[in-house]
VEXRO-897804 format. One record per atom (N, C-alpha, C, O, CB): residue in one letter; chain; x, y, z; atom name. Coordinates in steps of 0.02 Angstrom, whole numbers, plus 50000, padded with zeros to 5 digits. Glycine has a CB too. Layout:
<nodes>
   zaza   drenmi       x       y       z   guvex
      a        A       X       Y       Z      CA
...
</nodes>
This chain:
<nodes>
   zaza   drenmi       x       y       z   guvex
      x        A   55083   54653   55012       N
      x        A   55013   54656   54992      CA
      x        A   54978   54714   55026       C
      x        A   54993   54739   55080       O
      x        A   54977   54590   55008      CB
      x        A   54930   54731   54983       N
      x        A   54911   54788   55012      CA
      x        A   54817   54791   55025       C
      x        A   54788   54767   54977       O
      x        A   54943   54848   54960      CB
      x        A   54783   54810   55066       N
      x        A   54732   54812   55077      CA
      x        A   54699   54870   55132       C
      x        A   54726   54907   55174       O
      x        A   54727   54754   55086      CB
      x        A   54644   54861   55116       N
      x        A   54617   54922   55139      CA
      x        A   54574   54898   55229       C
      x        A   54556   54842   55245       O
      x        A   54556   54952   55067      CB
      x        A   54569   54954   55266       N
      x        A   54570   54972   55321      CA
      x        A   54495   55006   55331       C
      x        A   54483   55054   55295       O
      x        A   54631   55011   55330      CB
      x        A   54448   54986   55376       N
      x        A   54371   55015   55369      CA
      x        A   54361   55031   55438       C
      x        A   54353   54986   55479       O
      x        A   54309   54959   55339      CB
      x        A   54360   55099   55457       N
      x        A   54355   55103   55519      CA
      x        A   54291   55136   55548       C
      x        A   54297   55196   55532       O
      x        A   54408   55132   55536      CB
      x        A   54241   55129   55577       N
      x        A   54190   55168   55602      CA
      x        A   54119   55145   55634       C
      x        A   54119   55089   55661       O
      x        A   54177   55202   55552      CB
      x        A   54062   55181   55634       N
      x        A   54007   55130   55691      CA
      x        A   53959   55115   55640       C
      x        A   53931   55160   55609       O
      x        A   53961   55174   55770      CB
      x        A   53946   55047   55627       N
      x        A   53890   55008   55594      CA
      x        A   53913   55010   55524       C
      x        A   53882   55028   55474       O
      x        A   53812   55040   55604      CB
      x        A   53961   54993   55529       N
      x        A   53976   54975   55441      CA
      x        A   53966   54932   55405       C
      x        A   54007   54901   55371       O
      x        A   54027   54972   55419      CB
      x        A   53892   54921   55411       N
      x        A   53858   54863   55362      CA
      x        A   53825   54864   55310       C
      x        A   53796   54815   55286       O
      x        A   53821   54831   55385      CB
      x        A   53824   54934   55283       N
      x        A   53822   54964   55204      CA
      x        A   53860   54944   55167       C
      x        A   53852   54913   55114       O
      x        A   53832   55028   55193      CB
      x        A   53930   54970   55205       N
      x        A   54004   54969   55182      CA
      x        A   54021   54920   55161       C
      x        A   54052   54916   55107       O
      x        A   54051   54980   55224      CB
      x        A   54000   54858   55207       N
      x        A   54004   54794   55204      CA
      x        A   53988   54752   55149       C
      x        A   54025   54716   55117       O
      x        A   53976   54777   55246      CB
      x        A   53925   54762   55144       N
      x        A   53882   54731   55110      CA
      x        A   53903   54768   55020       C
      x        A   53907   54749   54962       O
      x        A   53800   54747   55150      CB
      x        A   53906   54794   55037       N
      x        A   53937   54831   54956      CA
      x        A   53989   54819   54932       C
      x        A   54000   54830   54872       O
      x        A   53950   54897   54951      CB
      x        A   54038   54788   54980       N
      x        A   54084   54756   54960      CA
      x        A   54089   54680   54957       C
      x        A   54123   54644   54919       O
      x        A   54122   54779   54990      CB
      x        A   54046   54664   55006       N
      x        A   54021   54602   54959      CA
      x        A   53985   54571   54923       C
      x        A   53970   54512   54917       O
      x        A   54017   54573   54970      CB
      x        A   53964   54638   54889       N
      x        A   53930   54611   54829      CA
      x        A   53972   54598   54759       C
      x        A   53947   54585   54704       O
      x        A   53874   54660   54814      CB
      x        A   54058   54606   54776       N
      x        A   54082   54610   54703      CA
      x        A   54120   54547   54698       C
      x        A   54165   54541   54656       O
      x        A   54129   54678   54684      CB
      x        A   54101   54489   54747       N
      x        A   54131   54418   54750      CA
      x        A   54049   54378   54720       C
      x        A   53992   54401   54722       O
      x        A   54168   54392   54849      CB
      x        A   54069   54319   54698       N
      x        A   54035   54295   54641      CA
      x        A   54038   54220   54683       C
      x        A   54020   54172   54649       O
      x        A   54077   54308   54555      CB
      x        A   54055   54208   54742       N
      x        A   54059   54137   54801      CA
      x        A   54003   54144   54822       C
      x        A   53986   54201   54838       O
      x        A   54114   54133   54868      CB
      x        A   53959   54094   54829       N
      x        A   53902   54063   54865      CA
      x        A   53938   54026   54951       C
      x        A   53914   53985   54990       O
      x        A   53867   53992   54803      CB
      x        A   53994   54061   54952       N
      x        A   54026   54018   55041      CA
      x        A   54052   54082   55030       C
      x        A   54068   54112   54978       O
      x        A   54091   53928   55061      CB
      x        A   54054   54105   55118       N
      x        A   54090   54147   55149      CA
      x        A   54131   54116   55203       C
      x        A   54106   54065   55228       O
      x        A   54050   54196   55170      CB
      x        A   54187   54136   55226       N
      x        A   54223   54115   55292      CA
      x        A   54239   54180   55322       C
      x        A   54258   54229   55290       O
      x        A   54292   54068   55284      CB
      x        A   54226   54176   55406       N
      x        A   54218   54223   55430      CA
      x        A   54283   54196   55487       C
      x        A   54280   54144   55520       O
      x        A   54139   54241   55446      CB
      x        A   54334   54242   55486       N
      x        A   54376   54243   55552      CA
      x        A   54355   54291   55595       C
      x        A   54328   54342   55573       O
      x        A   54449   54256   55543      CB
      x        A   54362   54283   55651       N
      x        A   54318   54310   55704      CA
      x        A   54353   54291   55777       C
      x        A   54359   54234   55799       O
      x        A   54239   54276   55696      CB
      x        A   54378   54366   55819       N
      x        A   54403   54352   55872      CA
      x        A   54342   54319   55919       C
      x        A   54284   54325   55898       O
      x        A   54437   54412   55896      CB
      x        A   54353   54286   55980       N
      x        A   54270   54265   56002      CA
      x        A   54236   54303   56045       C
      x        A   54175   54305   56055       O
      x        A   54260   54199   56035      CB
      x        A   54295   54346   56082       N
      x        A   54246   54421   56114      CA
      x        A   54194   54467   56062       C
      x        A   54142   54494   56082       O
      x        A   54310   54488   56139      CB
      x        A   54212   54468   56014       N
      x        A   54200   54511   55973      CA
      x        A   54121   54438   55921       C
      x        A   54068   54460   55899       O
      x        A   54297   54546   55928      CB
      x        A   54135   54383   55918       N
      x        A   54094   54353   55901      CA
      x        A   54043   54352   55936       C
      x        A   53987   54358   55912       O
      x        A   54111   54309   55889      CB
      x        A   54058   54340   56020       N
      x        A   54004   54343   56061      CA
      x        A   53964   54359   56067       C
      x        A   53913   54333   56090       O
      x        A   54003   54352   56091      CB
      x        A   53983   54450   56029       N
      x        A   53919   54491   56063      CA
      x        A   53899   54545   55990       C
      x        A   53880   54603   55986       O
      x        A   53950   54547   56151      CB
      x        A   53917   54485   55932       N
      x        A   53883   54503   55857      CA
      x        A   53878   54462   55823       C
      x        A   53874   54475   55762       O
      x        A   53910   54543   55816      CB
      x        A   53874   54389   55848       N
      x        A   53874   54329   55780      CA
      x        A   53779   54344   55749       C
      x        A   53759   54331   55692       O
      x        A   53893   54211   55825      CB
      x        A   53740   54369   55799       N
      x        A   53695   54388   55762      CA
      x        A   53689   54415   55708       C
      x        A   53671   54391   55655       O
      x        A   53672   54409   55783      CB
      x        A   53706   54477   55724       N
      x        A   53724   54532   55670      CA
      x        A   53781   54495   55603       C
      x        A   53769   54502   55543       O
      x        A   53770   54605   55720      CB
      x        A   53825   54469   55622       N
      x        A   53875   54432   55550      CA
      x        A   53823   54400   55517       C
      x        A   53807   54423   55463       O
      x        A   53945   54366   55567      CB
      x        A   53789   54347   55542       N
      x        A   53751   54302   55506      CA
      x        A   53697   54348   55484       C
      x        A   53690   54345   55423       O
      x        A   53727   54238   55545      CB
      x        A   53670   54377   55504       N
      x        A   53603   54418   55460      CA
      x        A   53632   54458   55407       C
      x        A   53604   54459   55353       O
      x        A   53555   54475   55509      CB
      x        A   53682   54491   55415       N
      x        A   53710   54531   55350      CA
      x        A   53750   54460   55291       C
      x        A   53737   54458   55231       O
      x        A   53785   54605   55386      CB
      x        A   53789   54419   55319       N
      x        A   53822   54382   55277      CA
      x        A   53763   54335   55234       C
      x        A   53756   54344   55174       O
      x        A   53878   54340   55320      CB
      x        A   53731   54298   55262       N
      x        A   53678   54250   55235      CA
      x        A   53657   54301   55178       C
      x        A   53677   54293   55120       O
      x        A   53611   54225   55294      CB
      x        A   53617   54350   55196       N
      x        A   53591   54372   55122      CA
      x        A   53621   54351   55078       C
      x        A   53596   54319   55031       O
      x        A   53589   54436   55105      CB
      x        A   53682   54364   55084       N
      x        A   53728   54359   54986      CA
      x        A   53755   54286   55008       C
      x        A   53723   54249   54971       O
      x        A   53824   54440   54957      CB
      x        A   53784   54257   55037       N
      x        A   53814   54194   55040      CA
      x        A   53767   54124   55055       C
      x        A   53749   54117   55113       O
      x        A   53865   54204   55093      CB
      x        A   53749   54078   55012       N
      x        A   53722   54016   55046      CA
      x        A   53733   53982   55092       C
      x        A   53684   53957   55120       O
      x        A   53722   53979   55021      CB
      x        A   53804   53970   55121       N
      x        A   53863   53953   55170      CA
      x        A   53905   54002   55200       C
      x        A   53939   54044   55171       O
      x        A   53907   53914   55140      CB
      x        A   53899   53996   55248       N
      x        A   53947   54046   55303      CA
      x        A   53966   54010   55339       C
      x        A   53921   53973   55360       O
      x        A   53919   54101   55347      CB
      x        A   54037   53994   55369       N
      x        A   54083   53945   55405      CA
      x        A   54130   53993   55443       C
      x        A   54175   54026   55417       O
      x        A   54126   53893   55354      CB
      x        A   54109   53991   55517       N
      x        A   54141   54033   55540      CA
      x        A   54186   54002   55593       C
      x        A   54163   53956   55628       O
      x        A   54101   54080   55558      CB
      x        A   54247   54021   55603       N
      x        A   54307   54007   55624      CA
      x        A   54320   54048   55684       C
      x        A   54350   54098   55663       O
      x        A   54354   54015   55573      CB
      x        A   54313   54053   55744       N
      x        A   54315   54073   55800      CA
      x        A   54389   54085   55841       C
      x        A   54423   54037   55856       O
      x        A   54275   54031   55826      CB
      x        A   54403   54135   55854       N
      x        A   54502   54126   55859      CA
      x        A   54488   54156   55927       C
      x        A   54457   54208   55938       O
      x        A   54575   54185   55791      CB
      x        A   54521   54110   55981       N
      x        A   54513   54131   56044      CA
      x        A   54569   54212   56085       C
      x        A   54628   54232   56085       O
      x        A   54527   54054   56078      CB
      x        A   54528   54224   56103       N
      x        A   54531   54291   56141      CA
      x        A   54613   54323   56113       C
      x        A   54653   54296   56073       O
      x        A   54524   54275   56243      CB
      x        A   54619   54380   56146       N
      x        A   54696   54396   56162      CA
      x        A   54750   54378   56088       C
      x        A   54747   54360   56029       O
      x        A   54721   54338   56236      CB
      x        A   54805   54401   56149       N
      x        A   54849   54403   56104      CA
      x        A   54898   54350   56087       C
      x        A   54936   54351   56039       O
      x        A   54876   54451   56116      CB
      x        A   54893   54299   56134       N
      x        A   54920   54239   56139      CA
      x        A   54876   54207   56086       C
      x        A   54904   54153   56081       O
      x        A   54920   54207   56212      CB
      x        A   54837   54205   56053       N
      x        A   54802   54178   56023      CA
      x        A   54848   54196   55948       C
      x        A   54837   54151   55908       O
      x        A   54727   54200   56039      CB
      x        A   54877   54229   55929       N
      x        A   54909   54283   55877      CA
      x        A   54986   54228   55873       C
      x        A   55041   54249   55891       O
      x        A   54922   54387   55918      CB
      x        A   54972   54150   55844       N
      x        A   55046   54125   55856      CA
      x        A   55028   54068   55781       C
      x        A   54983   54079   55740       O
      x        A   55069   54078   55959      CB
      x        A   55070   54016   55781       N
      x        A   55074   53979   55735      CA
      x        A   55009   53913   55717       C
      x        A   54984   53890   55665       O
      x        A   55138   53959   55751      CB
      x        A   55002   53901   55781       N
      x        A   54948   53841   55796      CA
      x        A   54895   53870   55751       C
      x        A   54882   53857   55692       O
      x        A   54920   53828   55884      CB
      x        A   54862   53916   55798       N
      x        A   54812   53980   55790      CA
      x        A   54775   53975   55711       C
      x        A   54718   53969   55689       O
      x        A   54864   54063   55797      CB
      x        A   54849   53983   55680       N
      x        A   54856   53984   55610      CA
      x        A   54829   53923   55580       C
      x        A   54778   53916   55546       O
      x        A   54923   53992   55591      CB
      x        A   54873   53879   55599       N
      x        A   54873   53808   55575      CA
      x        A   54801   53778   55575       C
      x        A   54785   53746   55525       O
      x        A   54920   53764   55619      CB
      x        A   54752   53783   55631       N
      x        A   54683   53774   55647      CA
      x        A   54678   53807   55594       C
      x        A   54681   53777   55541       O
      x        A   54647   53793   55711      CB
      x        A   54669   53883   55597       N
      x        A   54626   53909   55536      CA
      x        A   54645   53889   55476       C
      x        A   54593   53871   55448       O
      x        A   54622   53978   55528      CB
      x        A   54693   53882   55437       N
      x        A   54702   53841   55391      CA
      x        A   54665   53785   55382       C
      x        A   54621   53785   55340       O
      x        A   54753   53827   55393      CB
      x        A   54679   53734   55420       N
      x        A   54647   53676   55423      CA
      x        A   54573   53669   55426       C
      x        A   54539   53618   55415       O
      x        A   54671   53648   55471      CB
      x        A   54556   53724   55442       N
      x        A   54474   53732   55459      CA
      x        A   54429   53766   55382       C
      x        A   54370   53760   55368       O
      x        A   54465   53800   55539      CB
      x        A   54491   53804   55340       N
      x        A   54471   53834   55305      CA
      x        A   54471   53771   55216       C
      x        A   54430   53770   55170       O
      x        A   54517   53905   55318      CB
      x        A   54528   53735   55225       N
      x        A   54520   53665   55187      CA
      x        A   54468   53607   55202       C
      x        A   54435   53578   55159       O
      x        A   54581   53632   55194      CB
      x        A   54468   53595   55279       N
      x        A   54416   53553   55268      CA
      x        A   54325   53574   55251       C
      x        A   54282   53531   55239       O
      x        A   54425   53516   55328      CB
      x        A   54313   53648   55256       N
      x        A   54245   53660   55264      CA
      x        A   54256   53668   55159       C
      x        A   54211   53644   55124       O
      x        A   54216   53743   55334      CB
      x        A   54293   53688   55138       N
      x        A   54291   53650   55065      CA
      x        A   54277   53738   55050       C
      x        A   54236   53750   55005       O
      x        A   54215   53570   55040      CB
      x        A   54319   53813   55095       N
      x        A   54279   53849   55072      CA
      x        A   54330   53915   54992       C
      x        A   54388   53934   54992       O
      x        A   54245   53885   55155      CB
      x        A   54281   53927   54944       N
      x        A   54327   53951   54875      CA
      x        A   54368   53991   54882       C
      x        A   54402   54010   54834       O
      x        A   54296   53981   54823      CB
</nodes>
């Protein structure tokens, strides 16, 4: 599978333009939690505009975090919040 790669500072044009071509009222957001820490502001103010629901899934630190469980939570987290 192939997908694309967005690299640079404040890419919430970028962002937002690309999610405008999904047609879901729920977003799910994976999110390392260093990186949640110190922008869940910023996710939720850009995501809410276009999404009614935002369910965000928090994946702890590091690289140990990068294993099967990890997975299995997010899975499980991503069936029960019911998201499309």
């Amino acid at each position: 599978n192939k997908y694309e790669l967005h690299f640079g500072y404040d890419l919430s044009a970028e962002l937002e333009s690309y999610i405008r071509q999904f047609g879901s009222s729920k977003a799910f957001l994976m999110v390392d939690a260093f990186v949640l820490e110190h922008h869940r502001t910023h996710f939720e103010r850009a995501l809410k505009k276009h999404f009614s629901e935002l369910h965000v899934f928090e994946v702890p630190r590091g690289e140990q975090a990068k294993n099967i469980e990890v997975y299995k939570q997010a899975l499980d987290f991503v069936l029960n919040e019911g998201v499309e």
